[in-house]
PAROSE-390352 format. One record per residue: x, y negated, z of N, C-alpha, C, O in turn; residue number from 0. Coordinates in steps of 0.02 Angstrom, whole numbers, plus 50000, padded with zeros to 5 digits. Example, Ala and Ser with C-alpha at 12.3 -4.5 7.8 and 13.67 -1.06 7.14 Angstrom:
// PAROSE-390352
R    n.px    n.py    n.pz   ca.px   ca.py   ca.pz    c.px    c.py    c.pz    o.px    o.py    o.pz    nr
R   50660   50284   50390   50615   50225   50390   50660   50165   50390   50712   50166   50423     0
R   50642   50112   50354   50684   50053   50357   50645   49998   50394   50670   49943   50402     1
***
This chain:
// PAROSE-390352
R    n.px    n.py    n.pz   ca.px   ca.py   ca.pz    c.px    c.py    c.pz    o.px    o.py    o.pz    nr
R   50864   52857   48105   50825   52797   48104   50870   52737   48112   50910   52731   48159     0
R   50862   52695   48066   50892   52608   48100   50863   52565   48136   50802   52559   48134     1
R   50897   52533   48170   50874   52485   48208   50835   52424   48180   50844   52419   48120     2
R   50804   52387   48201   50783   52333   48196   50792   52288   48181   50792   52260   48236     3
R   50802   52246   48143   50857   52214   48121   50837   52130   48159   50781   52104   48163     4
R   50914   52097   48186   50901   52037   48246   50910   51990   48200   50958   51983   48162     5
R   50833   51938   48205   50838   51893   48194   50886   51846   48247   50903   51864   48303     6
R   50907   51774   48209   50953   51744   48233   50905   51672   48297   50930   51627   48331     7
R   50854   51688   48290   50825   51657   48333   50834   51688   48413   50851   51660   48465     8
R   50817   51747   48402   50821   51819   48460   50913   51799   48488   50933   51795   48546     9
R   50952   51791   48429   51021   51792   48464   51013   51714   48478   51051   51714   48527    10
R   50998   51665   48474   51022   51593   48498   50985   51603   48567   51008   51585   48620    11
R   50917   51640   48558   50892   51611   48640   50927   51666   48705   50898   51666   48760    12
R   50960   51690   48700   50992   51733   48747   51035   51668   48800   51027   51659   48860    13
R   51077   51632   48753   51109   51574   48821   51073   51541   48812   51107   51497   48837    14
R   51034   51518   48799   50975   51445   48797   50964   51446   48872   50961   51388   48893    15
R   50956   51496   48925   50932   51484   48996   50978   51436   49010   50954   51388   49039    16
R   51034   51434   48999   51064   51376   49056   51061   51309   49018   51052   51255   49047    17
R   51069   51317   48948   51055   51240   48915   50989   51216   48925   50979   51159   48906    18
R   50936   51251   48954   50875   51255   48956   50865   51217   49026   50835   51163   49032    19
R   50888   51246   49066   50873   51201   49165   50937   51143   49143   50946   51099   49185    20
R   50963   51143   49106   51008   51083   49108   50956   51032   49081   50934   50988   49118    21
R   50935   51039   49015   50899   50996   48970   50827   50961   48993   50801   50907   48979    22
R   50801   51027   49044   50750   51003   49101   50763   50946   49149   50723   50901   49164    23
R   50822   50956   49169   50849   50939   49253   50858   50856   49195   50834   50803   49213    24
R   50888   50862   49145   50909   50797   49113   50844   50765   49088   50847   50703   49084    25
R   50789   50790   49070   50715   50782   49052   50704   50740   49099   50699   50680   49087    26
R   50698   50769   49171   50672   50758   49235   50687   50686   49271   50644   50646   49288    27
R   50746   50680   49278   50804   50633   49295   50788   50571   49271   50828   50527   49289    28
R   50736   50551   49231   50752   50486   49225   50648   50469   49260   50626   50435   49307    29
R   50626   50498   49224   50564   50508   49281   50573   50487   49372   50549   50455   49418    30
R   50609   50519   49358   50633   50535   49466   50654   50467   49458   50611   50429   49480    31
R   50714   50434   49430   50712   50349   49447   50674   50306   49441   50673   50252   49472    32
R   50634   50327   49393   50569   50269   49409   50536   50291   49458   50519   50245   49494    33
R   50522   50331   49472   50466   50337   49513   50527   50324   49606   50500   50307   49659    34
R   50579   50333   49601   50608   50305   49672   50617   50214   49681   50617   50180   49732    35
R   50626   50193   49606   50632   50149   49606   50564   50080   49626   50563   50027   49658    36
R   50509   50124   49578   50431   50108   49599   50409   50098   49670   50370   50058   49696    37
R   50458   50159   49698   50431   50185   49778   50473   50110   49814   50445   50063   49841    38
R   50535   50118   49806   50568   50045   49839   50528   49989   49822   50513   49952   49868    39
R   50507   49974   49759   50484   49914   49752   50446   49894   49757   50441   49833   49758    40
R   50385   49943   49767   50311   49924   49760   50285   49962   49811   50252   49919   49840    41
R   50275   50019   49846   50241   50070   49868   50262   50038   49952   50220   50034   49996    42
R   50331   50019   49961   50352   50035   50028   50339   49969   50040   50298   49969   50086    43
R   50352   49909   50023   50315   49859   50057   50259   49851   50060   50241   49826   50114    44
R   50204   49864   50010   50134   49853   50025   50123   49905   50076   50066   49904   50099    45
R   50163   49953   50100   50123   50001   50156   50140   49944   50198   50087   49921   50219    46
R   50206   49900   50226   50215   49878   50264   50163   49814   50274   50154   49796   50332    47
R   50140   49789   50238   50116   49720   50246   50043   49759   50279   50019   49737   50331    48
R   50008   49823   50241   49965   49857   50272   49968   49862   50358   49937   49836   50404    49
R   50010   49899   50352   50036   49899   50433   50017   49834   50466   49969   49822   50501    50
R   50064   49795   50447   50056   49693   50461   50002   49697   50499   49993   49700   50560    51
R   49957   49696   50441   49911   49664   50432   49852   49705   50477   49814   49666   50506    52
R   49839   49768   50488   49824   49804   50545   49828   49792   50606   49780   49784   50644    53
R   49880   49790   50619   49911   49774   50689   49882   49695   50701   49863   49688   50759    54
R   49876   49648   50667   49861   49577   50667   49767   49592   50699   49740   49568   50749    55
R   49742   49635   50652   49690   49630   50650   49672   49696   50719   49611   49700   50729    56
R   49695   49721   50744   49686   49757   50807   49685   49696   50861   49637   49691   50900    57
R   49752   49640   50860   49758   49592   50902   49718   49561   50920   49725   49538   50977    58
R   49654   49542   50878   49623   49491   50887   49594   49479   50943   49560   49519   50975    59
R   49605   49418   50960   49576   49410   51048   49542   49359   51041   49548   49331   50987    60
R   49509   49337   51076   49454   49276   51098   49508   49210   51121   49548   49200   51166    61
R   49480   49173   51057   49533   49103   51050   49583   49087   50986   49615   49038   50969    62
R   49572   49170   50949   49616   49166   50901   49581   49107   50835   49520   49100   50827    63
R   49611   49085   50810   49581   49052   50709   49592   49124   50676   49639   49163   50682    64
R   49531   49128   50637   49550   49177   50577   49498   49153   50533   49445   49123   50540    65
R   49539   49182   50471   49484   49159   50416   49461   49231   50390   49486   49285   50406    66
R   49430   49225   50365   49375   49303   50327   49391   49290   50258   49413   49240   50230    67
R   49377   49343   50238   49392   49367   50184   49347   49327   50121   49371   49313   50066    68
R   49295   49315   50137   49259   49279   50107   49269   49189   50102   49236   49147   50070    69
R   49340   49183   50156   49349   49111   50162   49320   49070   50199   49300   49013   50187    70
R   49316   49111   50261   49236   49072   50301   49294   49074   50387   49308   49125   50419    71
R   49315   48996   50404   49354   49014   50455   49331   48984   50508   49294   48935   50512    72
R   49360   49025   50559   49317   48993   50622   49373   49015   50683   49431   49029   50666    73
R   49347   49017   50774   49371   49033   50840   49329   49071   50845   49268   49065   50840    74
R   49376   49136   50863   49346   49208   50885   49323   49208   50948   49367   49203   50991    75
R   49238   49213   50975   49226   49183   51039   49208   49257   51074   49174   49252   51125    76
R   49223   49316   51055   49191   49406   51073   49221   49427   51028   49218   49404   50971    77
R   49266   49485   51050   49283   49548   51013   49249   49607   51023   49237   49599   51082    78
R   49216   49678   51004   49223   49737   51009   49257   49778   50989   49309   49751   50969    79
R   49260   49840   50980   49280   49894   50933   49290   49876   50847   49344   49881   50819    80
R   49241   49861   50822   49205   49869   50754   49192   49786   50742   49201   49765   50685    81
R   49176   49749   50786   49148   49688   50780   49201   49629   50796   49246   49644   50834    82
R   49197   49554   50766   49203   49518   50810   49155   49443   50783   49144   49429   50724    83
R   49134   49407   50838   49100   49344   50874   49137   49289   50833   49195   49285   50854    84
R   49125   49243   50778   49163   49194   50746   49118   49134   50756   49059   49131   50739    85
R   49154   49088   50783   49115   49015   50787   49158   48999   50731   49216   49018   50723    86
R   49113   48951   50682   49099   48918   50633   49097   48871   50655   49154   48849   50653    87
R   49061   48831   50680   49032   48772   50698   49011   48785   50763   48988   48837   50786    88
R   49025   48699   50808   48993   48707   50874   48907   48728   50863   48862   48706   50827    89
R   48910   48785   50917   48840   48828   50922   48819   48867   50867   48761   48887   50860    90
R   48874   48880   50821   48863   48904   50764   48902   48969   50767   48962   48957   50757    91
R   48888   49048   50780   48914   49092   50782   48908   49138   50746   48849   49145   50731    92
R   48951   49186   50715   48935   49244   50649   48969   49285   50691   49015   49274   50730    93
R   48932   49347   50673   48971   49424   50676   48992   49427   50608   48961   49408   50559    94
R   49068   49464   50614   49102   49473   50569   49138   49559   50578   49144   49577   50636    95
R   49157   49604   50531   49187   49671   50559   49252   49643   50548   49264   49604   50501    96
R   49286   49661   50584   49366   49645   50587   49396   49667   50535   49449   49639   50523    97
R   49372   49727   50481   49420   49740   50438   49427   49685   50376   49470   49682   50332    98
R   49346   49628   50390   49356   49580   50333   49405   49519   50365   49404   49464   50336    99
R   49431   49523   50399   49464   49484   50436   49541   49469   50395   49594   49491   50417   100
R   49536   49435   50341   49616   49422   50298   49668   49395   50326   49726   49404   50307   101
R   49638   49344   50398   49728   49289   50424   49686   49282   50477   49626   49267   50476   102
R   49733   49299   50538   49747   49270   50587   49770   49226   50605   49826   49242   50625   103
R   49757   49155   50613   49811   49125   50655   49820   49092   50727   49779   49103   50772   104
R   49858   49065   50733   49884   49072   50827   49835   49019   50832   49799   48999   50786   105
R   49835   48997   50890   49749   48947   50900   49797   48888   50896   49768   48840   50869   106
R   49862   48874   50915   49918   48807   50903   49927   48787   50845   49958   48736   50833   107
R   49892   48837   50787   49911   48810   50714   49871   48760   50694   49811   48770   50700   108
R   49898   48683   50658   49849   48632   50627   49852   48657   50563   49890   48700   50540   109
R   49804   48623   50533   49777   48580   50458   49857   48572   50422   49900   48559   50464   110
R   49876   48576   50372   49922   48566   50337   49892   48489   50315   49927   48447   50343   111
R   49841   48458   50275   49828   48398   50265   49803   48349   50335   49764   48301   50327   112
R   49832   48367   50401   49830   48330   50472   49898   48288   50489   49902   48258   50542   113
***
């Protein structure tokens, strides 16, 4: 009996394994820099300003200026958990949840047009 006769496809892919994880790994490689590069540029500071901006909004104490998210600013006169007490206007008070809470600022800060 004779053998089988080898196509030349059957003989090229025998070393193809290593040109193969090379051609991958070189596939791969430029993927992986964008996406580290993405991660530096974009991903890792917005976690940080997240953070920021958390921590700001845990702070809030009675006396602080903050403005809401909606643009509505006032003196934080009650904090809770979940809540806080915003004067608007003398005798004028809103509950607000702290997470709409966009800027804090120190109660020493003026008016930029003052």
């Amino acid at each position: 009996m004779s053998s089988p006769p080898i196509h030349m496809s059957m003989v090229d892919a025998a070393p193809a394994g290593q040109n193969g994880t090379v051609g991958l790994l070189m596939g791969i490689a430029p993927w992986l820099l964008i996406f580290v590069i993405f991660y530096i540029l974009m991903i890792r500071p917005q976690q940080r300003r997240v953070k920021e901006h958390q921590a700001a909004i845990n702070a809030v104490k009675k006396g602080d200026d903050v403005i809401t998210g909606g643009g509505i600013r006032g003196r934080v006169t009650k904090v809770t958990d979940d809540e806080a007490e915003v004067e608007i206007a003398q005798g004028v008070k809103i509950r607000v949840i702290k997470s709409t809470i966009s800027t804090v600022l120190s109660p020493n800060t003026k008016p930029a047009n003052d």
